[in-house]
N, C-alpha and C positions, 0 to 999 in steps of 0.2 A: 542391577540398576533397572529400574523401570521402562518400558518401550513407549516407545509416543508415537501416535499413530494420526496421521488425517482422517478426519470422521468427515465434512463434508466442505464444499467450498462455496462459492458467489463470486460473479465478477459484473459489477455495472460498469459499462464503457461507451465507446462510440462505436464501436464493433454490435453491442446489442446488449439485453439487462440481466442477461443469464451466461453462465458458463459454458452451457450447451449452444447458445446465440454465436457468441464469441469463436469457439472452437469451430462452427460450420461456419462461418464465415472467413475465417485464416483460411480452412482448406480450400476455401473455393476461388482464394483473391484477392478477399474484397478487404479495400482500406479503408481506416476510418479519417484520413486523412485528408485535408479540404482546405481551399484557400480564405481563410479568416477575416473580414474588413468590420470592426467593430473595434470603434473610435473610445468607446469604454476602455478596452485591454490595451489598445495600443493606437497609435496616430500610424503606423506604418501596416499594410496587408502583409498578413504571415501567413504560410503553410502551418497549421495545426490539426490535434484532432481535440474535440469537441463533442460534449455531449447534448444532445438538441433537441431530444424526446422531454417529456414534461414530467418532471422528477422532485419539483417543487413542493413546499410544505410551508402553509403561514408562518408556521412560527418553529422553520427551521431554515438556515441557509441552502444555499444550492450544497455546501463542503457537507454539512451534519444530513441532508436529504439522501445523497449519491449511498453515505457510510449507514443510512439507515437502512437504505432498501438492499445495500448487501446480507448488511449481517441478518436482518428480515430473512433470506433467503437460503443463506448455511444452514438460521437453526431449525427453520424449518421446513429444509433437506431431510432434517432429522427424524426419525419415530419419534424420540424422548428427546427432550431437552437437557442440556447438562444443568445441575443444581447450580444455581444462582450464589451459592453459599461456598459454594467446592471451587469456585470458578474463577478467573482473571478477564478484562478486557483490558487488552493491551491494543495501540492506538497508534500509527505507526505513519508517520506525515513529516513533511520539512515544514510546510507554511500553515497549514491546515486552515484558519479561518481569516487571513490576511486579507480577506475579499470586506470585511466590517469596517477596516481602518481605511479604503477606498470608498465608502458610500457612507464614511461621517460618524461611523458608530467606533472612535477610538477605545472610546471608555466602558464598553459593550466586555463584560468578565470572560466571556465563552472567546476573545482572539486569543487567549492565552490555552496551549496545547494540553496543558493539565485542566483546564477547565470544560474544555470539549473535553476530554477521556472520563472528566469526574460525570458531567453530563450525557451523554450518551449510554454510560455504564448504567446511570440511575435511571435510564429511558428504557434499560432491558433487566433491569433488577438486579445487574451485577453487584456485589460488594466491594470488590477489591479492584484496581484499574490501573494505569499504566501507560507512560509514554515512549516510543524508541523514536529518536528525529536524529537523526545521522545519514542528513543527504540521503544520494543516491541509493546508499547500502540499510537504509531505513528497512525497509521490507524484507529483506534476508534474515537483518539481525532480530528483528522482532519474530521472526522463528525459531529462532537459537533463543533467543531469552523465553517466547513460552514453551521450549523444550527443555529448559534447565529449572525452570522453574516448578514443572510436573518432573521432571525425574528430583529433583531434593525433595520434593513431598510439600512444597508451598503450596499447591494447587493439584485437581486432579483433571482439570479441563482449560484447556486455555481459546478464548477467542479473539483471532488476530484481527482486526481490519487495517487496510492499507490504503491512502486516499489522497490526491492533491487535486484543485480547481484550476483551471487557468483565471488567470490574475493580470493588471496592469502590474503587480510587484515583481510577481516573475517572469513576465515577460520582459520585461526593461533591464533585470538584472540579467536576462542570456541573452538580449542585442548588444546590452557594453559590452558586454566581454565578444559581442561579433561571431557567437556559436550558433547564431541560427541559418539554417541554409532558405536561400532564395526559394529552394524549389522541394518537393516532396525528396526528404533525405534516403540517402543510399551508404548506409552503414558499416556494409565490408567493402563499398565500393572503392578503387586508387585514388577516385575523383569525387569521393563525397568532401559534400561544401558545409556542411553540417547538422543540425539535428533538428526538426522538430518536437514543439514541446504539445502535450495531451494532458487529459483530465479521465479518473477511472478511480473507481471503490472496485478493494477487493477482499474478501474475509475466506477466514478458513480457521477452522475448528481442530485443534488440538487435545488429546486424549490421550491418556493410560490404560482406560475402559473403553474402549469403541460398545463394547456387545451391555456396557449400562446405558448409552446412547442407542440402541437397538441395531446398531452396523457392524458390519462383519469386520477384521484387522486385513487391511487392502493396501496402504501404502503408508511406510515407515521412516520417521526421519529419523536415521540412525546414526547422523555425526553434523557436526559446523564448527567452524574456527573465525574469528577475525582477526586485526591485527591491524595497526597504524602507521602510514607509509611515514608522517611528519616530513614531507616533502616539502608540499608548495599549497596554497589555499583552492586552485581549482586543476592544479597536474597531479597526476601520479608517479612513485617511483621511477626513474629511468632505470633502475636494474633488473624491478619486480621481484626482488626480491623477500619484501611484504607479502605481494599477492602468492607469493609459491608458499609464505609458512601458513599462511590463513588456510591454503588447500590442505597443506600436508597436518594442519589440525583436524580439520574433519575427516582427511583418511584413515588419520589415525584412529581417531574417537571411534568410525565407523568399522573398526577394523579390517581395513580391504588396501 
């Protein structure tokens, strides 16, 4: 079976518009987290992070802008580019461009998640393209899918981006359910109140050839499993015992 290897990554966020941005700023601290009062998102002040640097593009959204200047930035991490022909862009979002259907443009083809991926694919010459939206676990799974996809040989490069905007849609949908905390959240904390929500593009380049893309073979995704609790609409298993087969598939696959 074919090895699939990360060739290069991008992270635009509120932390900073690069990977290296990002990384020296976790070590040192610092949060991208801020108290939010814009009457747009929301009638109530939230804890959020937000991206605030000018990232804009006439005639792209703030969602297609963030996704653009990531994957801008994976490929060319790159020496070589992967063939446009060999390749996948897979697209990896819950809401992606729900930000149209708040400023009037319902009828606007790109709020539909296939039609960003078909778009953005055709923005970097991709042929072939791809959606993974499954919530929270969006982002994992669309590693496992462009990992399975270059080991059967559908593809020899896969490019992932992973992306959501803050929204009046998503925000409203995590105050009903009362998951958002008053205050800058505390995750493993006894007494966290709950979670702030953020905005972040993040790409990374998957391969079978690293050294046709001119990198050396440096980190390996060598297993993943999922699995479906069919619990509750926003709980998980109270056994976990889903989440222990999801693990013990990619222990397995990974043999370790």
């Amino acid at each position: 079976m074919k090895k699939v290897w990360i060739a290069s990554d991008s992270i635009v966020s509120p932390l900073g518009a690069t990977t290296f941005d990002n990384y020296e700023h976790l070590r040192k601290g610092i949060s991208g987290i801020h108290l939010i009062d814009d009457p747009i998102i929301s009638t109530q002040k939230f804890f959020g992070a937000r991206i605030e640097d000018e990232v804009y593009h006439p005639n792209l959204t703030k969602f297609e802008a963030i996704c653009s200047r990531a994957i801008h930035q994976a490929l060319d991490a790159l020496p070589k580019h992967p063939d446009p022909k060999r390749s996948v862009l897979i697209l990896s979002s819950t809401k992606g461009n729900i930000t149209l259907l708040e400023e009037g443009h319902p009828d606007d083809p790109r709020i539909y998640l296939h039609t960003t991926a078909s778009f953005l694919a055709e923005r970097f010459g991709f042929s072939k393209h791809l959606v993974v939206s499954n919530a929270c676990i969006s982002g994992v799974m669309a590693l496992i899918v462009g990992k399975r996809m270059i080991e059967s040989g559908q593809v020899h490069h896969a490019v992932i981006i992973g992306a959501d905007v803050l929204s009046r849609f998503v925000v409203s949908g995590f105050q009903s359910l009362q998951a958002l905390s008053p205050e800058i959240c505390k995750p493993f904390d006894v007494a966290r109140k709950g979670i702030n929500l953020g905005e972040c593009a993040a790409a990374i380049v998957l391969t079978s050839e690293p050294e046709s893309l001119g990198v050396q073979q440096s980190i390996r995704i060598s297993g993943g499993g999922f699995s479906n609790d069919a619990n509750h609409i926003s709980g998980p298993s109270r056994t976990g015992d889903e989440l222990g087969y999801a693990i013990q598939q990619a222990m397995d696959e990974a043999k370790i």
